[in-house]
N, C-alpha and C positions, 0 to 999 in steps of 0.2 A: 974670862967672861963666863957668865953663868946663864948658860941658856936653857931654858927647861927642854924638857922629854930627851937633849941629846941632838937638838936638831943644828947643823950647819949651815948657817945663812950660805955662807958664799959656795957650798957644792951646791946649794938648789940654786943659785943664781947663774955659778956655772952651768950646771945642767941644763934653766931655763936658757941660757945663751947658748947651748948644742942644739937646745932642740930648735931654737928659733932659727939657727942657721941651715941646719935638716930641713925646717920647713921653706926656708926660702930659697932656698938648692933643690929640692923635690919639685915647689912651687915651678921655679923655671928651670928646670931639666927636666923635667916628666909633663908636672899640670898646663902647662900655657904651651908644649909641644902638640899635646894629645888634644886639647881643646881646639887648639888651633887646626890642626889634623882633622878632628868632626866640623869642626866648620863648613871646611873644605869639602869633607864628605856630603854633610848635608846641600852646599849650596850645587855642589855636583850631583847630586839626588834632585835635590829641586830642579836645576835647567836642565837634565833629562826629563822631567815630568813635562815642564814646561816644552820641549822638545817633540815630547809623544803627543803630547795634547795639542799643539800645532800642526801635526803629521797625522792625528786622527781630523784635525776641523780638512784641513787639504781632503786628505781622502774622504769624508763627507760632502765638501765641495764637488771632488770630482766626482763621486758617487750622484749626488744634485745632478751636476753635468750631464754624465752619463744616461743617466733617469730622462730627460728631457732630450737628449741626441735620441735616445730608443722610442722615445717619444713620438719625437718629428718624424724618425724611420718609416714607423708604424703609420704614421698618418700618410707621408709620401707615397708607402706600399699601398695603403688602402686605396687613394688616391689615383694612384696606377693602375689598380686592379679594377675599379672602375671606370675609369678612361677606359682600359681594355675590353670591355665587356662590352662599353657601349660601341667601340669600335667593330667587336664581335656583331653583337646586335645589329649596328649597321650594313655591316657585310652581309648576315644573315638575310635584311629584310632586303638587298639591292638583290641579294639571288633569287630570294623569291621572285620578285619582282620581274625580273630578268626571266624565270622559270616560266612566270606566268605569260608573259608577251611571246616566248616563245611557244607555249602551248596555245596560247588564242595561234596566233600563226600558225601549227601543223594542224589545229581544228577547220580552220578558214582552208588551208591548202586541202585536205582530207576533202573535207565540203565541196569545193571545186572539184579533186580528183572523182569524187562518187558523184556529183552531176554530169561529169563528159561521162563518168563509166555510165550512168545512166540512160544519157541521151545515146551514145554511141549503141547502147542494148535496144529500147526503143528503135531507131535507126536499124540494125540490125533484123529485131523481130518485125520488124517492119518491112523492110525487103524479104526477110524469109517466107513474111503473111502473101505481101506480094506474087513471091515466085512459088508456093502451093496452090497459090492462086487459079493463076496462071498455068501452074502443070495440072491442076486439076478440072479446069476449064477445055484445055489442050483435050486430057481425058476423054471429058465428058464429049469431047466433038469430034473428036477422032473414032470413039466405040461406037457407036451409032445410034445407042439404046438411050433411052428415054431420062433426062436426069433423075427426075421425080422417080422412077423405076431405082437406080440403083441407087440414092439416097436411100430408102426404103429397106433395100439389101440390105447395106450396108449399115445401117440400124440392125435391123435382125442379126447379122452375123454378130456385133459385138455385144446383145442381147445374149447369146447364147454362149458367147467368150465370157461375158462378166460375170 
């Protein structure tokens, strides 16, 4: 057979038939292990993603939640603190109040106590006016001297005292 340049059909056929069979022994012992392998990879990649990204909407949810319990807290406290206050307030204005009926009553009792201590004084200067009176009438009638005489004195001396 006269082949030009030298070339051998059947070593290139044979070759092509090693190589096809390298390829399809490579193909499935390396390429469709390894592919298959990322597959895997990736869709294990992927349901973590999908994984984290349910576990962030959750804690965004619960974050929502949270947001809205601190929420309500805040209004409850608020809510509280004013209840208390006006509780406060109340208490505040019954003492007053209480303070004040007490002090009209020790005004009123005071008021009574300084009319007796009054009248009892009156009363008193009163008897004392009586029994000067009286001792000085006593005096005057027992000395023998003339009232109008020692009124008169008795002028002059504190004249001369004053």
């Amino acid at each position: 057979m006269n082949i030009p340049l030298n070339i051998d059909w059947q070593q290139i056929l044979l070759h092509l038939l090693n190589f096809v069979i390298l390829a399809g022994g490579l193909y499935y012992l390396l390429y469709k292990p390894v592919k298959q392998f990322m597959e895997q990879r990736e869709a294990h990649y992927r349901d973590m993603d999908a994984q984290a990204e349910q576990k962030l909407a959750e804690a965004e949810q619960m974050k929502a939640d949270y947001q809205k319990q601190m929420t309500a807290a805040a209004e409850e406290l608020r809510q509280q603190q004013a209840e208390a206050q006006q509780k406060t307030q109340r208490a505040v204005e019954a003492e007053l109040q209480r303070a004040h009926t007490q002090e009209e009553q020790i005004l009123t009792e005071a008021h009574a106590a300084a009319e007796r201590e009054h009248e009892k004084m009156l009363s008193d200067v009163q008897k004392e006016l009586e029994q000067m009176a009286l001792t000085a009438t006593e005096k005057l009638l027992l000395s023998g001297e003339d009232p109008y005489e020692q009124f008169l004195n008795a002028v002059e001396k504190e004249q001369e005292n004053g």
